[in-house]
MIMAR-477598 format. One line per 2 residues: number of its first residue (from 0); their letters; for each residue x, z, y of C-alpha. Coordinates in steps of 0.001 Angstrom, whole numbers, padded with zeros to 6 digits, always signed. Example, Ala and Ser with C-alpha at 12.3 -4.5 7.8 and 13.67 -1.06 7.14 Angstrom:
BEGIN
0) as) +012300/+007800/-004500 | +013670/+007140/-001060
This chain:
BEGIN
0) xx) -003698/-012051/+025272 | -003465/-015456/+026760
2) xx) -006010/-017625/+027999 | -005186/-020425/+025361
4) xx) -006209/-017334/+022724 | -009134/-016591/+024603
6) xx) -010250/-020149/+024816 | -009242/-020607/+020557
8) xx) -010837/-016890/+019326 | -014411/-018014/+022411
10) xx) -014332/-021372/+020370 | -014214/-019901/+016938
12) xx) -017044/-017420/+017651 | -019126/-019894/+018429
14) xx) -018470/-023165/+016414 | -016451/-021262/+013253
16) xx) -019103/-021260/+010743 | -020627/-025093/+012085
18) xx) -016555/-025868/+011008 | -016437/-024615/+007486
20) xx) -020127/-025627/+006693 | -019462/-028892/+007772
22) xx) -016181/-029792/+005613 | -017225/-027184/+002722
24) xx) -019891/-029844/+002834 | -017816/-032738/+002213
26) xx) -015182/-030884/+000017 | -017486/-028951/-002221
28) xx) -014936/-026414/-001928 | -015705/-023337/+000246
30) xx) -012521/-021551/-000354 | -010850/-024921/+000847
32) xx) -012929/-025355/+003441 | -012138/-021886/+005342
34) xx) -008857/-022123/+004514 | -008034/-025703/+006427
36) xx) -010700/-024434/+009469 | -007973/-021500/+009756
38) xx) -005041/-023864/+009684 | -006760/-025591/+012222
40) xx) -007237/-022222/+014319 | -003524/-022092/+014501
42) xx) -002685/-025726/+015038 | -004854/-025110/+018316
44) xx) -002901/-022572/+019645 | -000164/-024594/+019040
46) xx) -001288/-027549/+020558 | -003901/-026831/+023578
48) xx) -001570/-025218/+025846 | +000723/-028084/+025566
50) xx) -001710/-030914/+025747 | -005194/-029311/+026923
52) xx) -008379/-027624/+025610 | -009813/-031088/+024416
54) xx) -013266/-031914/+025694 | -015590/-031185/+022122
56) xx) -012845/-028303/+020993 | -015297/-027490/+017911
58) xx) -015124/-031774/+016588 | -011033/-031287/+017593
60) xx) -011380/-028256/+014799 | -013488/-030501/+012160
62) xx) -011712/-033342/+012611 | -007929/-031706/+011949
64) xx) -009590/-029121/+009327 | -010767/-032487/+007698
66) xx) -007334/-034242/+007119 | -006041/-030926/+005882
68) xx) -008155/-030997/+003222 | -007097/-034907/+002628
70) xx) -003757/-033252/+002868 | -004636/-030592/+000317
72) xx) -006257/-032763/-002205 | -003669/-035065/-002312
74) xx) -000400/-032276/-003011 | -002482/-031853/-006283
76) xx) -001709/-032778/-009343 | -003323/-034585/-011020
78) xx) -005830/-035957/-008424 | -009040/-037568/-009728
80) xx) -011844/-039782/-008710 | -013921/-037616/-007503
82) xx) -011323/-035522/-005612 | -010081/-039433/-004267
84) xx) -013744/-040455/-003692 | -014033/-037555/-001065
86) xx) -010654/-038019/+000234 | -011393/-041550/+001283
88) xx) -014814/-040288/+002644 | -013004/-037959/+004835
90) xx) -010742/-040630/+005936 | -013368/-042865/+007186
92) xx) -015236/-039778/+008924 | -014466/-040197/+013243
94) xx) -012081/-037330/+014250 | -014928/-037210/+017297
96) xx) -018054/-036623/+015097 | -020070/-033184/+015602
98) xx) -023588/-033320/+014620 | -026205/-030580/+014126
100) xx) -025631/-029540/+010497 | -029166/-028772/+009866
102) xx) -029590/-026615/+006530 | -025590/-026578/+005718
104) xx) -025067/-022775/+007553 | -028061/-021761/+004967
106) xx) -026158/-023465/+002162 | -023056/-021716/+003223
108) xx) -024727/-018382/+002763 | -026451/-019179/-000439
110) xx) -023006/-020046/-001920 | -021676/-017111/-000715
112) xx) -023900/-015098/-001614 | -023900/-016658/-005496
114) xx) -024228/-014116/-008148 | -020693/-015017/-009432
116) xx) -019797/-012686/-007229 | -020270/-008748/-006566
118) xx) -022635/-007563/-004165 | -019065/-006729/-002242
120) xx) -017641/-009544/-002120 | -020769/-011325/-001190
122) xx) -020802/-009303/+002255 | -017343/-009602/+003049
124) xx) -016478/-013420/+002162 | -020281/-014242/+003926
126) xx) -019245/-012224/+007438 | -015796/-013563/+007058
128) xx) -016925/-017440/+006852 | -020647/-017213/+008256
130) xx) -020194/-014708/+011048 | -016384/-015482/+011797
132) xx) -015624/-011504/+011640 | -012171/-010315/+011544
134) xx) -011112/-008260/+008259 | -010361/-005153/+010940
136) xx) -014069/-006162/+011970 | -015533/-006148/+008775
138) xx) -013368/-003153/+007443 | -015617/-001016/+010021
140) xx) -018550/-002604/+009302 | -018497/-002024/+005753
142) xx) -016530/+001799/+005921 | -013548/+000611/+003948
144) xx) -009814/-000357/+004549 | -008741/-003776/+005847
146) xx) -006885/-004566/+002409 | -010395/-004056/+000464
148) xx) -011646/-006080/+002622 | -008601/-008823/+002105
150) xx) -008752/-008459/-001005 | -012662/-009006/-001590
152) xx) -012492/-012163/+000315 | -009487/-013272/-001911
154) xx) -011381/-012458/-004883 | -014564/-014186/-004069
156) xx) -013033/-017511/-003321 | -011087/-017346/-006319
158) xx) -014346/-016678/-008233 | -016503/-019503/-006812
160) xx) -013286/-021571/-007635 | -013208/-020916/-011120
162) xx) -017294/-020906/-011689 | -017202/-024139/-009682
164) xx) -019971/-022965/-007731 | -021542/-026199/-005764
166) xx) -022172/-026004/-002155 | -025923/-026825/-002099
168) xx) -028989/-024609/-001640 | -030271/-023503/-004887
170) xx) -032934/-024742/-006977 | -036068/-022497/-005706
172) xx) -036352/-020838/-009313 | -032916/-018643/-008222
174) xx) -034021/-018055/-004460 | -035564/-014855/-005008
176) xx) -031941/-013734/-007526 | -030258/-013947/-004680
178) xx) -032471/-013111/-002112 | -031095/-009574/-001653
180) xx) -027936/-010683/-001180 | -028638/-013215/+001660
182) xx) -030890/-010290/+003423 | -028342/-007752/+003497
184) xx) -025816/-010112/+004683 | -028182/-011473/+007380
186) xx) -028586/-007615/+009162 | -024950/-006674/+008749
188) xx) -024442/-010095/+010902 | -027158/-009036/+013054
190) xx) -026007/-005349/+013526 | -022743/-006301/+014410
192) xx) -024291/-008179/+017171 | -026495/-005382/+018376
194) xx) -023334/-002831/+018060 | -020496/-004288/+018450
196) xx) -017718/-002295/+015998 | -014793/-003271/+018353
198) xx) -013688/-005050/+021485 | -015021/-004756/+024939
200) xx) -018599/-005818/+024289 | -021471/-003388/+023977
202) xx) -024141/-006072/+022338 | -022588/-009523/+020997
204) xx) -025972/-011033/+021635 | -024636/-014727/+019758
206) xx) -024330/-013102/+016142 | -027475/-011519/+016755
208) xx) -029151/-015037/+017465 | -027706/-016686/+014732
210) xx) -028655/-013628/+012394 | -032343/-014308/+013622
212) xx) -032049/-018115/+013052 | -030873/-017965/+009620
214) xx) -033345/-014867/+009022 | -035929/-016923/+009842
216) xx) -034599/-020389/+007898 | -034818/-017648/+004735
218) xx) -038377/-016679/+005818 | -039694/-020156/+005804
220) xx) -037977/-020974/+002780 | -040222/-017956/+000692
222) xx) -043633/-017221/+002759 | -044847/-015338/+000529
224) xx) -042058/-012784/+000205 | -042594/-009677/+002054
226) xx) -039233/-008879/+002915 | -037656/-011773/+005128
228) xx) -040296/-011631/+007416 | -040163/-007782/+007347
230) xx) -036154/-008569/+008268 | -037163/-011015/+011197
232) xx) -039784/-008809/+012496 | -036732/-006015/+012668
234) xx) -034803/-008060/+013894 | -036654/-009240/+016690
236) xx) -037976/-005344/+017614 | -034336/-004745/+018149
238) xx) -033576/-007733/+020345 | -036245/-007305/+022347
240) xx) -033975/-004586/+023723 | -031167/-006131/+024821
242) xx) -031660/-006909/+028287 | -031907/-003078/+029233
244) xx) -029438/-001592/+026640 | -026346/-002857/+028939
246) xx) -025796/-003082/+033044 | -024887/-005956/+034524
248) xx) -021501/-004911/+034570 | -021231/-004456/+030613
250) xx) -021905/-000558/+030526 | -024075/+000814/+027733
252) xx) -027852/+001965/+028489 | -028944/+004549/+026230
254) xx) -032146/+004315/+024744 | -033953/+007733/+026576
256) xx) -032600/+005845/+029892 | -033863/+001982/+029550
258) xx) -035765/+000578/+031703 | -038441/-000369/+029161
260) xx) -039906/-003128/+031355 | -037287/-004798/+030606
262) xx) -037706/-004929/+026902 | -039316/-008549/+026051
264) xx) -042913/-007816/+025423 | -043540/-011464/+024129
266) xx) -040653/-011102/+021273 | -042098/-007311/+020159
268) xx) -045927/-008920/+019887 | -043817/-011755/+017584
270) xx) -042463/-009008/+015886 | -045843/-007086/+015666
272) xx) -047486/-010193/+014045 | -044458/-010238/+011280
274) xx) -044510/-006843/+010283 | -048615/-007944/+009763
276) xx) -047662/-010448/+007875 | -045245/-008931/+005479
278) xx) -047493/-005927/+005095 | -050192/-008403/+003754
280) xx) -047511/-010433/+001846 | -046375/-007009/+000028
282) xx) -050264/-005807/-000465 | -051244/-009657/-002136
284) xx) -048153/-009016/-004725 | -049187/-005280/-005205
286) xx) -046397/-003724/-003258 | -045842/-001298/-000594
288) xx) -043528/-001715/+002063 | -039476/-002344/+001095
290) xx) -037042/-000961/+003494 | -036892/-003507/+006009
292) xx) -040540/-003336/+006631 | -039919/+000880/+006749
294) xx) -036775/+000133/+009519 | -039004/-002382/+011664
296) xx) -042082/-000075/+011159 | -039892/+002790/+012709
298) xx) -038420/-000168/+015374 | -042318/-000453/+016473
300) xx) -042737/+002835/+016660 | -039995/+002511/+019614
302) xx) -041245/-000722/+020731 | -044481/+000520/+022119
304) xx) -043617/+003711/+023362 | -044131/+004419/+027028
306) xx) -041400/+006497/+026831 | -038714/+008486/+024668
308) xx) -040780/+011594/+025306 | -043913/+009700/+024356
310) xx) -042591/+008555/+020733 | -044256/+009719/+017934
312) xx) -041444/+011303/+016043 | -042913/+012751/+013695
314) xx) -044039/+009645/+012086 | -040574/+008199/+012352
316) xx) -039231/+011502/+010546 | -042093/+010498/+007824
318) xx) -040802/+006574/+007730 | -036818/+007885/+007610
320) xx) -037826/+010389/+004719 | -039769/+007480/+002856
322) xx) -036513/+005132/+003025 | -034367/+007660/+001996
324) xx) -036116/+007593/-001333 | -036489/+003813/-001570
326) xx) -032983/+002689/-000415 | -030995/+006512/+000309
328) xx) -027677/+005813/+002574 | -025884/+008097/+004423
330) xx) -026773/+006158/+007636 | -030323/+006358/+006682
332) xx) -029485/+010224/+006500 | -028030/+010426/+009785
334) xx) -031083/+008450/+011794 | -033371/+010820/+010157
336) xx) -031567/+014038/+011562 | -031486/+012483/+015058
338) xx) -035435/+011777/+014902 | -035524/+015219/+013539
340) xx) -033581/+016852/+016570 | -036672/+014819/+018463
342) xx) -039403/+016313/+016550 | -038418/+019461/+015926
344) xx) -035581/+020452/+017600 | -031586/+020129/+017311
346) xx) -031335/+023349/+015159 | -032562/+021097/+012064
348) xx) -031619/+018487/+012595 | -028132/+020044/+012377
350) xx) -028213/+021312/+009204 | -029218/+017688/+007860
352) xx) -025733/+016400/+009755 | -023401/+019075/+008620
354) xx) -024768/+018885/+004853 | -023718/+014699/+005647
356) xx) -020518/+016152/+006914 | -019763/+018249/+003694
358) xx) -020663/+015498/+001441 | -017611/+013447/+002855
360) xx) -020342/+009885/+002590 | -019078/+009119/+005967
362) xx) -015442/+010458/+006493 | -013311/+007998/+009326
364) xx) -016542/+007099/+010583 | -017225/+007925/+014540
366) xx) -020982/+008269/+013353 | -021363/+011945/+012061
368) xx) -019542/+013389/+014966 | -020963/+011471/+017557
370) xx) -024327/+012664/+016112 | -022716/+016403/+016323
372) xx) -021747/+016596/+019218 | -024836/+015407/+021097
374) xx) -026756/+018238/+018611 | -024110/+021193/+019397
376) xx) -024673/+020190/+023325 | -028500/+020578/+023015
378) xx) -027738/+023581/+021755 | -024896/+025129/+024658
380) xx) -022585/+025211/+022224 | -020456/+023119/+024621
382) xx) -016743/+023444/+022922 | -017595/+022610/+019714
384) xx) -019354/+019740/+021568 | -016610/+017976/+023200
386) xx) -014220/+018546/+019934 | -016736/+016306/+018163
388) xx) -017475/+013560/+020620 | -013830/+013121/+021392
390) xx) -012921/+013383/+017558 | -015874/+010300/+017484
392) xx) -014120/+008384/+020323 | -010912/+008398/+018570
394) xx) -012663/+006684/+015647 | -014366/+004085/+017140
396) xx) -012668/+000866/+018090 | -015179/-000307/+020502
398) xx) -014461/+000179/+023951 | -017417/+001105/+025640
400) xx) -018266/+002668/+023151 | -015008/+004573/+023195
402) xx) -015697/+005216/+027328 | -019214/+006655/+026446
404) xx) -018196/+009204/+024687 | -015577/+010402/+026830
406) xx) -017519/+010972/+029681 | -019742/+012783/+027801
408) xx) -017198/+015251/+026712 | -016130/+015403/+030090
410) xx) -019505/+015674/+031439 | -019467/+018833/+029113
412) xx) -016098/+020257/+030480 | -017809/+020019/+033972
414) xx) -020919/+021360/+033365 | -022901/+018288/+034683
């Protein structure tokens, strides 16, 4: 890969979703408005190694995303006032502003996440223009093929086209409509950056940041809703992590091995106060706890834990069982046999695995067989051990992730 690529995909990571908020702003077009910021993604590798990385890259991307858009409105037929109106606007704008955008990456989610479009599409065309994902990226994620994903994201824009969605946040009487929607989007962004699904990165800890800004945008935006602070406060048990899950060098630290000092106690008693909160916000409507108050009630459980032998698993077992009645998943299945193999032993906690296995909810996923494979080594049965972890390491396209597994099958073949 060259550097120029480097320099384009660093620059998209972090500015790509500033980009399209800023001219889906001025467009009212979202579909538009990712389209141009992509024509402007290959402009730049075009021009910077000819001319230079320019000194703001991400205004160099607004600005030439803008006058494709001028470009775009004006092949139409038919062109009207309005459509001229925000042409000329776009004209006047200077190719060298970049301001904070304020509310507009919220307003980017809330369009799409509009309930014009399936619960599907919502995910994809959200991690796609929000979270910059690749479709390969998001094809892991979200256990499907690339052309699902492809054609999801197609879909959706052609959908808010046609509904002539507006790119604003919604009146507060549809907030809570599409408040499951914006939530589920918001922790797929975040667990991407807390497990990478490919490349050479362990933790991506930018998407996990901006998945705890916007979390906590939504929060503030409904108080009284139990479940966006329950989100945050998962969110933030998780991140408190991240200094000790990785080496300096980039190497993964597994959670029985962390150095738990590390963990940031002054983020988990943030997170302690949220869960509080959203307990009391759930018990003042009449409700018990929705499933991401269950996950960050099992992240606390972690979170104040001297150590992995000092966890009370059997209460996490309990918390697993309860959201696999509330919100069932096959992932939700799997985390309960591993706390299982902790509370009771690896024996039952395989037969929870290879019932997940015969059910087929997780085929060309590295997850079950990972899982396997660390159960058939707690249990000597060594071969059958390595099969699976190297089966899961040729199913993964994350690096380390990859590495991780390898040595442990060859840890296995060594006797170690």
């Amino acid at each position: 890969m060259s550097d120029t690529r480097r320099t384009v995909e660093a620059v998209w990571r972090i500015e790509g979703l500033r980009i399209v908020a800023s001219v889906a702003k001025m467009t009212g077009d979202l579909g538009l408005a990712e389209d141009v910021a992509q024509e402007a993604v290959v402009e730049a590798l075009g021009s910077w190694p000819e001319h230079g990385v320019p000194n703001n890259p991400g205004a160099w991307l607004t600005a030439v995303a803008k006058r494709r858009a001028i470009d775009a409105w004006r092949r139409r037929d038919g062109l009207d006032e309005r459509y001229a109106a925000i042409a000329h606007t776009l004209d006047e704008a200077s190719d060298d502003s970049w301001e904070p955008i304020d509310d507009d990456v919220l307003r980017l989610i809330f369009t799409a996440c509009h309930p014009a479009l399936s619960r599907e599409s919502q995910v994809a065309l959200t991690l796609r223009i929000v979270a910059g994902l690749s479709t390969e990226e998001i094809a892991r994620m979200l256990l499907t093929s690339v052309p699902t994903v492809q054609a999801r994201i197609t879909r959706a824009k052609k959908s808010l086209a046609a509904a002539r969605v507006p790119f604003e946040t919604p009146d507060p009487s549809e907030w809570k409509a599409r408040l499951a929607g914006v939530l589920g989007v918001v922790y797929l962004v975040f667990t991407e950056g807390y497990a990478a699904t490919a490349g050479d990165r362990w933790v991506r800890p930018d998407l996990a940041d901006e998945a705890l800004r916007l979390g906590r945008i939504v929060a503030g935006l409904l108080p009284r809703e139990p479940e966006p602070l329950a989100l945050v406060a998962l969110m933030e048990f998780q991140r408190s992590r991240f200094a000790a899950r990785e080496t300096r060098s980039g190497q993964p630290v597994l959670l029985a091995d962390q150095d738990r000092s590390r963990w940031d106690r002054g983020q988990i008693a943030r997170a302690i106060e949220l869960l509080k909160k959203a307990d009391a916000a759930a018990a003042a409507r009449q409700r018990g706890r929705g499933p991401y108050a269950l996950q960050a009630a099992i992240a606390q459980c972690h979170a104040v834990a001297p150590s992995i032998d000092e966890t009370d698993w059997h209460w996490i077992v309990l918390l697993y069982e309860v959201l696999g009645r509330i919100a069932p998943s096959p992932v939700v299945e799997l985390n309960r046999a591993v706390a299982v193999s902790k509370a009771s032993g690896p024996a039952d906690a395989l037969r929870i695995v290879d019932a997940l296995e015969a059910s087929g909810a997780l085929r060309g996923s590295y997850l079950v067989p990972s899982v396997r494979g660390e159960l058939l080594a707690q249990l000597g049965r060594n071969d059958e051990a390595r099969s699976e972890l190297l089966t899961a390491a040729g199913l993964t396209a994350n690096e380390v992730q990859q590495r991780v597994l390898r040595d442990k099958a060859a840890a296995l073949r060594s006797g170690r």
